[in-house]
C-alpha positions in Angstrom: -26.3 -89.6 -43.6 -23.6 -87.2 -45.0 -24.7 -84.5 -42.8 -25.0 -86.3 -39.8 -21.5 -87.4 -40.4 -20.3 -84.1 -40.7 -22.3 -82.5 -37.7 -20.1 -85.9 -36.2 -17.0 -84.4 -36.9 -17.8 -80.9 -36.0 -18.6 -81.9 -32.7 -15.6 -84.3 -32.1 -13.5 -81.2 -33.3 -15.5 -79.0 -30.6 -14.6 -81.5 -28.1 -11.2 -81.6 -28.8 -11.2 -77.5 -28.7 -12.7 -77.8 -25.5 -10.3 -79.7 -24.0 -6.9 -78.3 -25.3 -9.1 -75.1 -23.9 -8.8 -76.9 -20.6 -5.5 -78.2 -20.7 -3.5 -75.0 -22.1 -2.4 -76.7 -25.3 -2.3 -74.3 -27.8 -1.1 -76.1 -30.2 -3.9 -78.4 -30.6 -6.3 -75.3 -30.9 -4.2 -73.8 -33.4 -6.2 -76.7 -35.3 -9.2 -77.7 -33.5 -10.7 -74.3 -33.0 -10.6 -73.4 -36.8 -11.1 -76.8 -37.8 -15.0 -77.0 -36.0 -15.9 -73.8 -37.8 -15.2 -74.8 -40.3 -16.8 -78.5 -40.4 -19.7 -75.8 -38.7 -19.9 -74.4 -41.9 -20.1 -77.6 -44.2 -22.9 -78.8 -41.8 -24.8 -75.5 -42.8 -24.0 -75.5 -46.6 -24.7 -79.5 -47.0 -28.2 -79.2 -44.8 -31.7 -78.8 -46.1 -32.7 -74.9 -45.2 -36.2 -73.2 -44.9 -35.0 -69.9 -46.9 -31.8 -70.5 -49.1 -31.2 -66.4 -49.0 -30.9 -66.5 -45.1 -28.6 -69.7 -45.2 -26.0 -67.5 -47.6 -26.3 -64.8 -45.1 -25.7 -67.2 -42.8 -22.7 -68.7 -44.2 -21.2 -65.7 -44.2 -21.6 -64.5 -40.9 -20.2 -68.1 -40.4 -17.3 -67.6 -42.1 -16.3 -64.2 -41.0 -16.5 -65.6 -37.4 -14.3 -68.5 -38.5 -11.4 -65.4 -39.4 -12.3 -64.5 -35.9 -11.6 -67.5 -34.5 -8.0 -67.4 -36.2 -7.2 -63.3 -35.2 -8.2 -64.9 -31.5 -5.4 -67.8 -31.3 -3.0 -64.8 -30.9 -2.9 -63.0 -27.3 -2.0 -59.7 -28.5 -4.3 -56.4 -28.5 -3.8 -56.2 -32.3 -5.3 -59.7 -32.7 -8.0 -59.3 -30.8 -9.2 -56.1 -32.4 -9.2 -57.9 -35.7 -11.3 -60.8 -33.6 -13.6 -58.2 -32.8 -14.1 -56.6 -35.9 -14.2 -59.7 -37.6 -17.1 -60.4 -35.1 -18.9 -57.8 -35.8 -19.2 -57.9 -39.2 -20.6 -61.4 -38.4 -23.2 -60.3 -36.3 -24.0 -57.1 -38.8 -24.5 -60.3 -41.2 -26.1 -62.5 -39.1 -28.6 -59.8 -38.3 -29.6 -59.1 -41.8 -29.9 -63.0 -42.3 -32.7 -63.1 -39.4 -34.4 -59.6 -40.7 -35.6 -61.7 -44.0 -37.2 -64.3 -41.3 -41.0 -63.5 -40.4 -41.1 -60.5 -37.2 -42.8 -61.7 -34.2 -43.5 -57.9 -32.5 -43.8 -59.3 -28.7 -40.9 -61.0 -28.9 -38.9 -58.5 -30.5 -40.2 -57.2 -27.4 -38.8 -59.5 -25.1 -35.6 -59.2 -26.6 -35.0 -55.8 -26.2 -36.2 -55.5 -22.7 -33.7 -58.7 -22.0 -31.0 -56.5 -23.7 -31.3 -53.8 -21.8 -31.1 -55.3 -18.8 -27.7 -57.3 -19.7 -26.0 -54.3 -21.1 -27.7 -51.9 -18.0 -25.3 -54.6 -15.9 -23.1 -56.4 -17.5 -22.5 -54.3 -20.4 -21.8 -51.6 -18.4 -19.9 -53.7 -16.4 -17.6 -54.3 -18.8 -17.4 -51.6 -20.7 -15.9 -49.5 -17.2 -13.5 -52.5 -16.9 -11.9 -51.9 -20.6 -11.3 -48.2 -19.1 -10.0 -49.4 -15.9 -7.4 -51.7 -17.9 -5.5 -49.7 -19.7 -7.0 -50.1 -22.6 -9.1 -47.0 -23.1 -8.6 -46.7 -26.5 -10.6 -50.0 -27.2 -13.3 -48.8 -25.5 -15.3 -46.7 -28.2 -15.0 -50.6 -30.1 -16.0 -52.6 -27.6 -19.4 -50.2 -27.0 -19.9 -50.7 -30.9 -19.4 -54.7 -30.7 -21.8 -54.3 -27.2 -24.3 -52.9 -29.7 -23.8 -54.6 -32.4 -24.1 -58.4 -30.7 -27.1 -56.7 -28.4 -28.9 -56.3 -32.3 -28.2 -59.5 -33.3 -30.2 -61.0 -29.9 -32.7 -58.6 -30.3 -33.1 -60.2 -34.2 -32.9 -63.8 -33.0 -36.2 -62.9 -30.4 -37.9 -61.2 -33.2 -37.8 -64.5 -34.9 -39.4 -66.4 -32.4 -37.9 -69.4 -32.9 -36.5 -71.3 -30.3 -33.0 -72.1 -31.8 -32.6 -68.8 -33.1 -32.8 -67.3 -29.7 -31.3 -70.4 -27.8 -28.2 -69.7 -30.3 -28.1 -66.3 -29.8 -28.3 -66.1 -26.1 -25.3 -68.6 -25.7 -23.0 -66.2 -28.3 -24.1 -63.2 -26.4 -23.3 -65.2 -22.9 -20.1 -66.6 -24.5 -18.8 -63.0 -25.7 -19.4 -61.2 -21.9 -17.6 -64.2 -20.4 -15.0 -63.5 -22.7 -15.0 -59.8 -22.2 -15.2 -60.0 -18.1 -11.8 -62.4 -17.8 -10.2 -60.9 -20.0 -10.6 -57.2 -18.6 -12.3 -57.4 -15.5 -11.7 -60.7 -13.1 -10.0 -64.1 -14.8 -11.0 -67.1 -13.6 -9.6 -70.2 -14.7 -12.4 -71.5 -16.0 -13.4 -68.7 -18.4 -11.8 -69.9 -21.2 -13.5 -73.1 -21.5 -16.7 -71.5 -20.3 -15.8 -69.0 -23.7 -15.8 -71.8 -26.2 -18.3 -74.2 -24.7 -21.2 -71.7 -25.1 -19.4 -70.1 -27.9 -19.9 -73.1 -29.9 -23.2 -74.1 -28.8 -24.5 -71.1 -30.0 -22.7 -71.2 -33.0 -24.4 -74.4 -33.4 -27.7 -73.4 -32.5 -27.8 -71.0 -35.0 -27.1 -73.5 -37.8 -29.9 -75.4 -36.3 -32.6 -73.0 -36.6 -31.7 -73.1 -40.7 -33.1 -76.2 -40.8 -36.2 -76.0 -37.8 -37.1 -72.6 -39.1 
């Protein structure tokens, strides 16, 4: 009951994000975004887990992407490097989590031939529209966070289990829309496309502590 109450909460609190998202209120993010991290991160220390060791690897990656979160309110290059390192230390976590999971070696498979098609696209996409910006200099990170994020996917497949991969998929679709409007096209709804699969997959994750 506890837990069902919090995942409650952490979804209201998602809601909420998504709609001052929407609406340009900033204000109200500078509390609801943190705030279903956080709640994200009770629900996954109060729940029931296959492997305890993964769920404190997991927690942490939780956390650190919770710090991003915060570095990401601001609009300022400076925040969003820390956002993106902070990120990436996540997923470096998150990826040592899922390598204590059992390997499934045809869908590790999978994985990587899904990878390189995204980055072989999108990635490269992306990574010429950082250039283009003006923002050259943030292009030798963005390749590490492209590999990075790309390893953690990769990791989720080789689980073979279907949250795991669900989770991942939406935080690898979440960061690319984040990536494209912010340095190739914006669209106005990019944002809210951002934080809906952002969370989901934040979620997802959590869930595949407990399905395994």
């Amino acid at each position: 009951m506890t837990t069902t109450i919090l995942a409650a909460v952490t979804g209201a609190f998602m809601l909420g994000d998504w709609w001052a998202t929407w609406a340009k209120r900033q204000n109200v993010r500078t509390v609801t975004k943190p705030a279903a991290l956080l709640f994200l991160i009770v629900v996954a220390v109060a729940i029931e887990p296959f492997v305890y060791t993964i769920r404190t690897w997991m927690v942490i990656g939780l956390a650190l992407s919770l710090i991003g979160d915060v570095f990401l309110l601001g609009d300022s290059k400076a925040t969003f490097i820390g956002g993106l390192v902070s990120f990436l230390l996540g997923h470096v976590v998150y990826v040592v989590a899922m390598q204590q999971a059992p390997r499934s070696v045809p869908w590790t498979i999978v994985g990587l031939v899904l990878v390189a098609v995204a980055i072989g696209t999108v990635g490269r996409r992306i990574v010429s529209g950082v250039g283009a910006s003006g923002n050259r200099e943030l292009v030798p990170a963005v390749i590490a966070y492209l590999v990075v994020i790309s390893a953690m996917v990769v990791s989720a497949f080789g689980t073979a289990a279907p949250w795991a991969i669900i989770g991942a998929g939406l935080f690898y679709a979440s960061d690319a829309t984040l990536a494209w409007n912010r340095f190739i096209e914006e669209r106005r709804f990019g944002p809210l496309a951002v934080m809906v699969t952002y969370h989901l997959g934040q979620a997802g994750l959590v869930a595949w502590l407990v399905t395994g």
